[in-house]
LOPA-117691 format. One record per residue (C-alpha): residue in one letter; x, y, z; chain. Coordinates in steps of 0.02 Angstrom, whole numbers, m for minus. Example, Ala and Ser with C-alpha at 12.3 -4.5 7.8 and 13.67 -1.06 7.14 Angstrom:
R/code/xx/yy/zz/unit
R/A/615/m225/390/A
R/S/684/m53/357/A
END
This chain:
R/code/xx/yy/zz/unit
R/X/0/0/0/A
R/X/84/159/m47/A
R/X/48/322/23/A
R/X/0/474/m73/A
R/X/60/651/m17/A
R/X/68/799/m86/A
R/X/203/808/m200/A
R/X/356/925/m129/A
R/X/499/1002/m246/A
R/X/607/996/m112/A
R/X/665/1043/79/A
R/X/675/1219/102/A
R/X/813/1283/214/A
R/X/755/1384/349/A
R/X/858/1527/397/A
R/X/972/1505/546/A
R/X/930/1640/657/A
R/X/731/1728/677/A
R/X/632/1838/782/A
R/X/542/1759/919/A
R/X/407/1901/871/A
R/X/389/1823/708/A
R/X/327/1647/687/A
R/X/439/1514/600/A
R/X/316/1428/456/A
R/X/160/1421/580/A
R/X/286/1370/743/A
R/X/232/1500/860/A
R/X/355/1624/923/A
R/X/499/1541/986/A
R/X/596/1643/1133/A
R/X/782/1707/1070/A
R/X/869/1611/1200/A
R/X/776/1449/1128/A
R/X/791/1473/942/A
R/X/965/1402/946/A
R/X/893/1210/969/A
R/X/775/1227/818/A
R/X/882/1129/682/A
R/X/862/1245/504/A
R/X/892/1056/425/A
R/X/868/883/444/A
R/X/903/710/367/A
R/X/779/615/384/A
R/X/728/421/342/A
R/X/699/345/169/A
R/X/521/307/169/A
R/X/437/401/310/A
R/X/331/578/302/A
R/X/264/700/423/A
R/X/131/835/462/A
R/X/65/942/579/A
R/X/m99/1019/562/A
R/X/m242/1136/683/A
R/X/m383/1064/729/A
R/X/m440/1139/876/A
R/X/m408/1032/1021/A
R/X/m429/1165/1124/A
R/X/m566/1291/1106/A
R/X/m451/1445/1158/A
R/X/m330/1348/994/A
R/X/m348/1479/842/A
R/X/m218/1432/717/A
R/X/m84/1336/800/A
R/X/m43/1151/753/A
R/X/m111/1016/889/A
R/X/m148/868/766/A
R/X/31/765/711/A
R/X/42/620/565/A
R/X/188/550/543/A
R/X/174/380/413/A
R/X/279/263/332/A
R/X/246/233/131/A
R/X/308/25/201/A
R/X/250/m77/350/A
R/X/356/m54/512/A
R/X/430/m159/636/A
R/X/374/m44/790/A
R/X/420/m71/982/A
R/X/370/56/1140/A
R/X/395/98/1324/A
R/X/249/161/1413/A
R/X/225/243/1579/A
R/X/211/129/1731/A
R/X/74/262/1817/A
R/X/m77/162/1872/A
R/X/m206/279/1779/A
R/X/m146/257/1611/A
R/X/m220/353/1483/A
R/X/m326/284/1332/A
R/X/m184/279/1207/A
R/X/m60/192/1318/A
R/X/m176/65/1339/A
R/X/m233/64/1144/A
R/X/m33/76/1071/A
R/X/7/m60/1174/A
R/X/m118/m198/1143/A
R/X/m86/m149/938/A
R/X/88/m189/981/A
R/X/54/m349/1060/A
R/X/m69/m408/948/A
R/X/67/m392/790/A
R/X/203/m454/896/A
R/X/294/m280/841/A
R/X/256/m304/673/A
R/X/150/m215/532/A
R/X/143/m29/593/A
R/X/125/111/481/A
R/X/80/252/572/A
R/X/88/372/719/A
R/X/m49/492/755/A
R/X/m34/617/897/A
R/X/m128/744/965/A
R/X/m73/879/1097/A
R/X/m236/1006/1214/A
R/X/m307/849/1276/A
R/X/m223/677/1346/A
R/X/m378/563/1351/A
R/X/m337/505/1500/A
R/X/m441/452/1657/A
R/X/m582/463/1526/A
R/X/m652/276/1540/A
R/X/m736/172/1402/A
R/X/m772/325/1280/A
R/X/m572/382/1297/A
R/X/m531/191/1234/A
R/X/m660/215/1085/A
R/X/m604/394/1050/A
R/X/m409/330/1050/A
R/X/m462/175/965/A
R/X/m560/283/823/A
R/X/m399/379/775/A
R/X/m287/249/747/A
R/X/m429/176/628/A
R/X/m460/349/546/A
R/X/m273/340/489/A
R/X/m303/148/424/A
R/X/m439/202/332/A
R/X/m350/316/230/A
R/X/m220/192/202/A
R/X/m355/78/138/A
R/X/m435/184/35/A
R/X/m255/246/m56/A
R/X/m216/70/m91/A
R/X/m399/64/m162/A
R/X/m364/208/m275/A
R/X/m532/262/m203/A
R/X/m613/445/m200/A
R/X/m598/525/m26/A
R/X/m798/533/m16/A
R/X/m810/330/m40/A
R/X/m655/290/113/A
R/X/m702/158/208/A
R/X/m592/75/363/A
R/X/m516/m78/340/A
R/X/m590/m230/451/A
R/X/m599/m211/621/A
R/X/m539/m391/637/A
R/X/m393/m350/592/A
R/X/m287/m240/735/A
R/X/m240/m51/703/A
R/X/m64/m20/603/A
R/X/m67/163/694/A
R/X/m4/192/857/A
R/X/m116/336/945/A
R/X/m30/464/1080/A
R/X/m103/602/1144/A
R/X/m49/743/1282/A
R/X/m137/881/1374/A
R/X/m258/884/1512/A
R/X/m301/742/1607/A
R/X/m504/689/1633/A
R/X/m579/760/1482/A
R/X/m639/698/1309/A
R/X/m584/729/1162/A
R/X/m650/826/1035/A
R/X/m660/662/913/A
R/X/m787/696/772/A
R/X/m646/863/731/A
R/X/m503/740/760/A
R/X/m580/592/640/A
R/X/m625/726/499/A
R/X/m459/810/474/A
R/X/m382/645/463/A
R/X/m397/645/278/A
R/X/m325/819/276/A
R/X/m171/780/380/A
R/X/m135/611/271/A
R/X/m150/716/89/A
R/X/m29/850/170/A
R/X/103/701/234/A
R/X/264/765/152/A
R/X/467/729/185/A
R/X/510/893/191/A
R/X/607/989/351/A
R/X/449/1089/344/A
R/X/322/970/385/A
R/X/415/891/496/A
R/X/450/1041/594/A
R/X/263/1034/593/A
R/X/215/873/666/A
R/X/349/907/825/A
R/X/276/1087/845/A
R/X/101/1001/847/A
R/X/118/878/993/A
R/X/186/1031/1102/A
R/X/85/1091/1250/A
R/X/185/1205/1393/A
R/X/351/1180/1271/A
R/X/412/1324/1204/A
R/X/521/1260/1059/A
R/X/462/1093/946/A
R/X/615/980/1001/A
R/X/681/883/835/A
R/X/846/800/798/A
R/X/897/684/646/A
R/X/1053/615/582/A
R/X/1136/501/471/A
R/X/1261/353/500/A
R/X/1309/158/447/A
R/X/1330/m14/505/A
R/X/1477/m116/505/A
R/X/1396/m245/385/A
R/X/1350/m121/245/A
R/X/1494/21/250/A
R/X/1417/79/75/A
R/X/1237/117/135/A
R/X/1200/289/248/A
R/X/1062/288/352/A
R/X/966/406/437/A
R/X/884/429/613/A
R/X/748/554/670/A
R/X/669/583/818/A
R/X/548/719/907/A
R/X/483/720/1074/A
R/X/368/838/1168/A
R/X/402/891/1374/A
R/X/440/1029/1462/A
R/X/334/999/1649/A
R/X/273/839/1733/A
R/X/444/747/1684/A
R/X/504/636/1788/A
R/X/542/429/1706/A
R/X/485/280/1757/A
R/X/496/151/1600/A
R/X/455/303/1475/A
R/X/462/488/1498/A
R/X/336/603/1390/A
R/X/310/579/1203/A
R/X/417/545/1097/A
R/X/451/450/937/A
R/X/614/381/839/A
R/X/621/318/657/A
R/X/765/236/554/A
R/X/753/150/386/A
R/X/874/25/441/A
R/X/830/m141/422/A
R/X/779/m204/631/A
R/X/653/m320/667/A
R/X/538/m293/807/A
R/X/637/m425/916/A
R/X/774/m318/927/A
R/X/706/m159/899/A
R/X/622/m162/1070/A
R/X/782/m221/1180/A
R/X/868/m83/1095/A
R/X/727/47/1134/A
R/X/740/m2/1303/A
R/X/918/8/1323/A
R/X/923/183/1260/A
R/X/790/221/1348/A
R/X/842/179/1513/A
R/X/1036/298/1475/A
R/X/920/469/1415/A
R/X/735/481/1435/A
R/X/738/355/1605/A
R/X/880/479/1662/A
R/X/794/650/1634/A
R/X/694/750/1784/A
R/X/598/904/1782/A
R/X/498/918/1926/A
R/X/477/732/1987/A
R/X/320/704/1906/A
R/X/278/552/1811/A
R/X/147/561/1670/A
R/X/m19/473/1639/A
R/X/28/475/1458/A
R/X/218/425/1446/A
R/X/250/340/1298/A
R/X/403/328/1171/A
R/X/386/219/1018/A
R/X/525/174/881/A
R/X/466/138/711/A
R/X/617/58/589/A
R/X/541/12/405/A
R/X/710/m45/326/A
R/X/693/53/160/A
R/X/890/90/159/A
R/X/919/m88/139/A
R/X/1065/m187/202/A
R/X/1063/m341/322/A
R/X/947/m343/444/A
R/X/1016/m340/624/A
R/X/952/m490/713/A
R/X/1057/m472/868/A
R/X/1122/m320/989/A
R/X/1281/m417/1032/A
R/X/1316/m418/836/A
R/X/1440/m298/774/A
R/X/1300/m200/705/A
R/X/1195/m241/870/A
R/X/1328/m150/967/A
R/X/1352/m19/828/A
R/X/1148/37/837/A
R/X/1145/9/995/A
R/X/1285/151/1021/A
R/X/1223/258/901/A
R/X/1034/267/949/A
R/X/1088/290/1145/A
R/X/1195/433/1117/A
R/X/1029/493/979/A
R/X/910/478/1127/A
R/X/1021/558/1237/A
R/X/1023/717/1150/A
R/X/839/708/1143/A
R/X/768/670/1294/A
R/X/907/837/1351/A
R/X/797/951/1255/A
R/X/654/914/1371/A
R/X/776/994/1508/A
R/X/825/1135/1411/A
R/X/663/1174/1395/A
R/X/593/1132/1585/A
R/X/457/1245/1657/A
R/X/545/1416/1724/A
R/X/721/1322/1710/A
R/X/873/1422/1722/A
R/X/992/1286/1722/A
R/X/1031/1151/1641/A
R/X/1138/995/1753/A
R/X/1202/843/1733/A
R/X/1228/745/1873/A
R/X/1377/596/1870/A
R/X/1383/438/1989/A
R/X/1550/364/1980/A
R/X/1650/236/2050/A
R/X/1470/126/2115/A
R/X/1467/m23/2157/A
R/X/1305/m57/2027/A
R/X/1242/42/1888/A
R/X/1064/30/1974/A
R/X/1142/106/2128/A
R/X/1228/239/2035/A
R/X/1051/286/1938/A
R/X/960/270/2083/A
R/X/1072/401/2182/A
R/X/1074/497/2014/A
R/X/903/517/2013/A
R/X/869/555/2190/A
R/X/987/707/2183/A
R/X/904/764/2002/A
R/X/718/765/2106/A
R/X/768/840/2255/A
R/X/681/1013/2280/A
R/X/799/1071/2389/A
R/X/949/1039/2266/A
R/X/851/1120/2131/A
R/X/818/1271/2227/A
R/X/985/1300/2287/A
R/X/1053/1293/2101/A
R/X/916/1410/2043/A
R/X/997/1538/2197/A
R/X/1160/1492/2142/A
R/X/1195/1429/2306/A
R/X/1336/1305/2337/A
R/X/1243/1215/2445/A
R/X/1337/1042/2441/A
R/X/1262/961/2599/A
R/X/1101/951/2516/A
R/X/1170/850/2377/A
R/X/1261/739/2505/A
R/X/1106/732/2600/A
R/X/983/655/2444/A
R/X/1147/529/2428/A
R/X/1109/466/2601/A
R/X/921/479/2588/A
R/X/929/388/2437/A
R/X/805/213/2430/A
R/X/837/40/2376/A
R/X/1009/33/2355/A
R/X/1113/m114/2397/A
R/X/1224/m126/2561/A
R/X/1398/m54/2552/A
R/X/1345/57/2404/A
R/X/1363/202/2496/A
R/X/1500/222/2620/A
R/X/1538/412/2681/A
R/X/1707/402/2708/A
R/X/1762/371/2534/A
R/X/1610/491/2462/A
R/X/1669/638/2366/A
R/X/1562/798/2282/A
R/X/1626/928/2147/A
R/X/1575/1047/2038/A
R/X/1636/1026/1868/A
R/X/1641/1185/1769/A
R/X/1585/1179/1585/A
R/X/1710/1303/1537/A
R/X/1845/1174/1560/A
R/X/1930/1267/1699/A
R/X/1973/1174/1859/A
R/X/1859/1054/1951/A
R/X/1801/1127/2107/A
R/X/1801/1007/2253/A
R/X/1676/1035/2372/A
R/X/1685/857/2485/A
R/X/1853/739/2460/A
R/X/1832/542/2537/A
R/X/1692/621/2679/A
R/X/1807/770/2718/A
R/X/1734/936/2684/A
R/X/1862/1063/2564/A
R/X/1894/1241/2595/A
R/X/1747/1300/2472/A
R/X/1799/1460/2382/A
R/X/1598/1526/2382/A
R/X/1662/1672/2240/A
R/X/1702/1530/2125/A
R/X/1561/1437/2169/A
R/X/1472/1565/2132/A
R/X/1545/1607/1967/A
R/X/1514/1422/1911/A
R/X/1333/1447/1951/A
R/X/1317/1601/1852/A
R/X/1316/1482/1712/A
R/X/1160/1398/1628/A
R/X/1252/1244/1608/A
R/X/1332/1144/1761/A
R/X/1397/936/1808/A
R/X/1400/872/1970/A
R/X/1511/747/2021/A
R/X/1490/624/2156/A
R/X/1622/499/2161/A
R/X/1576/342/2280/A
R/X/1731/256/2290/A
R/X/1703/109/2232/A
R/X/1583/58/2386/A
R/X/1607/m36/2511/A
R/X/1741/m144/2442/A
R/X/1821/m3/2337/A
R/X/1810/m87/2160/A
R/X/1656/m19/2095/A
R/X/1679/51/1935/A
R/X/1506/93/1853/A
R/X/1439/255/1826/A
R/X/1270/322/1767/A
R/X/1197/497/1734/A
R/X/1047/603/1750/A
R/X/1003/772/1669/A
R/X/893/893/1758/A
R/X/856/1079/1787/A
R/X/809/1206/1909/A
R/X/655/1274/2014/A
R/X/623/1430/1986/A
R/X/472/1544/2038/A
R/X/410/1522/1835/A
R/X/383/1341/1873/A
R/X/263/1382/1994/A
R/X/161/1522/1888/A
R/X/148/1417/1761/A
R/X/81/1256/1844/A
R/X/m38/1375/1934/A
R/X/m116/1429/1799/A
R/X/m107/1273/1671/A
R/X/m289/1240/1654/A
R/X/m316/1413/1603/A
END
């Protein structure tokens, strides 16, 4: 079944610098400070379009996009992590049994909308969330019909959905679905590969963001040396961000050639070094999902295994991809002024060291401190201790150490060596925190029997008084 866009001459080059007063193709204003992590380009998979168009999700929504399409013109192999939060919303619940019920297999499509999650919406939210993915299948069925817009009919409900559903917004009401279901036909006519469009479908599953966060890039496999592939990905976050399995929306596509049996062990993987390591405010979403769609239209061997050369290759490639990612979600965090990395070394366990990562990365006093640039090291050392479910000896204070490691590349400053606090120079400290960007260093040791030698990482960002005004008033 091939798709059929609009036709596109080709991908315009946006210019590299704009005023946030003036929006960027039907973007919104983007703030100055933001525009720099808007790519003007992108290379994007063989095989896959995109679109973003308004519907009106939200009453108060005049013009801007809220309704995202994004398609393959092939069948997909197609794997996900969703949010472990006991009220999961309708498409959580709806992308996952589709994924079960192909065994990975057979996807085509994402949908997403952004103004309303459809969550904590009972049997009608599974029926509205069910009705979009089959909207999209319809139009697929119809195209490979050759058939007249007017005489589209869905394909068999016997057979499960190809399209994966996500929506975000606010929780416990319904979505407007007869708008959703009738500019489905619009959205797959304006499907296009063009940095445009593209553009378009991340600025359409936005809500608090203030930037559509977009990355792509190319690279190859040991196997085929001769054959470039590409990678894209978009995600949506910017409050309520805090992991657990999945973090937000978000969606990656390759046209490498990886079947769903390995597509999903690789998701996770990355997944748990870059969106399962990101924190905004400690909150974890009804609608957390992330799903990776590879259709294989670059060709080359397929790669059956993670501990292949390729396996270890992809696997590399797409962590570091996801990575830089799921960091745009901290860049732009509610009222964030900084952005931190936080690095466990020396543990005993990587789940010890990501556990202790995390701990620090949600602690309100920790992200208070940095937003008033106070060197306040003891409450770093104090989330260390405070820190749940890690296994004995992981911790031991006597061989604990804290810095601050400048981004600048000047000297590290150490703030705690083996348990024993340093002479702080506070007018460095300060200086360092003058800075949007900032690591943290806590070095454990090697634990209890001093030969630990993993380390994991967590990005997060400030509190700042913005965070608050803007979760006040988010229903407004």
């Amino acid at each position: 079944m091939a798709l059929q866009p609009k036709l596109v001459s080709g991908d315009p080059i946006l210019p590299s610098s704009f005023s946030s007063r003036e929006p960027l193709n039907h973007l919104g204003a983007i703030p100055a400070s933001k525009q720099k992590y808007v790519p003007t380009s992108g290379t994007y998979p063989k095989g896959f379009l995109a679109t973003g168009i308004h519907v009106g999700v939200k009453p108060t929504n005049a013009s801007t996009p809220d309704l995202a399409l994004l398609a393959s013109e092939t069948p997909c192999s197609g794997a996900a992590v969703f949010t472990k939060n006991k009220f999961q919303a309708a498409p959580v619940t709806i992308s996952r049994q589709i994924l079960e019920r192909r065994s990975g297999e057979g996807i085509r499509a994402i949908i997403i909308n952004s103004g309303c999650a459809n969550a904590v919406t009972g049997k009608g939210g599974l029926d509205d969330a069910s009705s979009m993915g089959r909207a999209v299948d319809a139009c697929f069925h119809a195209s490979s019909k050759n058939a007249p817009q007017t005489q589209r009919q869905e394909a068999p409900n016997s057979e499960p959905s190809s399209t994966l559903v996500m929506s975000t917004g606010v929780i416990g009401q319904r979505l407007p679905i007869s708008k959703i279901i009738s500019a489905t036909p619009t959205a797959y006519s304006s499907l296009s590969s063009t940095h445009k469009d593209w553009l378009l479908a991340a600025r359409a599953i936005c809500t608090t963001d203030t930037f559509p966060k977009i990355l792509s890039r190319t690279f190859t496999l040991p196997s085929s040396p001769g054959t470039t592939y590409s990678l894209a990905g978009m995600t949506k976050g910017a409050g309520m961000i805090h992991p657990n399995m999945a973090t937000l929306l978000g969606m990656l596509f390759t046209d490498a050639p990886v079947p769903a049996k390995t597509l999903q062990p690789l998701l996770t993987h990355a997944v748990d070094r870059s969106f399962n390591a990101i924190s905004v405010d400690g909150d974890t979403s009804t609608n957390d999902t992330l799903a990776f769609l590879a259709n294989g239209a670059a060709g080359g061997s397929p790669v059956t295994s993670l501990t292949s050369e390729d396996g270890k290759a992809i696997t590399e490639i797409v962590t570091a991809f996801t990575q830089q990612l799921s960091q745009l979600v901290i860049r732009d965090g509610e009222g964030a002024t900084k952005f931190v990395r936080v690095r466990v070394t020396n543990s005993p366990s990587f789940a010890d060291a990501q556990k202790i990562a995390s701990t620090i990365a949600r602690s309100p006093l920790v992200k208070t401190a940095l937003y008033g640039k106070d060197a306040n090291w003891g409450r770093i050392l104090c989330a260390v201790g405070y820190t749940e479910g890690l296994n004995p000896g992981a911790v031991v204070p006597e061989k604990t150490s804290v810095s601050f490691v400048p981004t600048d590349g000047s000297e590290v400053l150490k703030l705690l060596v083996r348990g024993e606090p340093e002479s702080v120079d506070e007018r460095r400290a300060g200086k360092i925190l003058e800075d949007e960007d900032l690591e943290i260093l806590v070095d454990l040791g090697g634990g209890e029997g001093g030969e630990g030698r993993e380390e994991a990482s967590y990005w997060f960002c400030d509190f700042s008084h913005e965070y608050v005004t803007i979760n006040g008033d988010y229903r407004t």
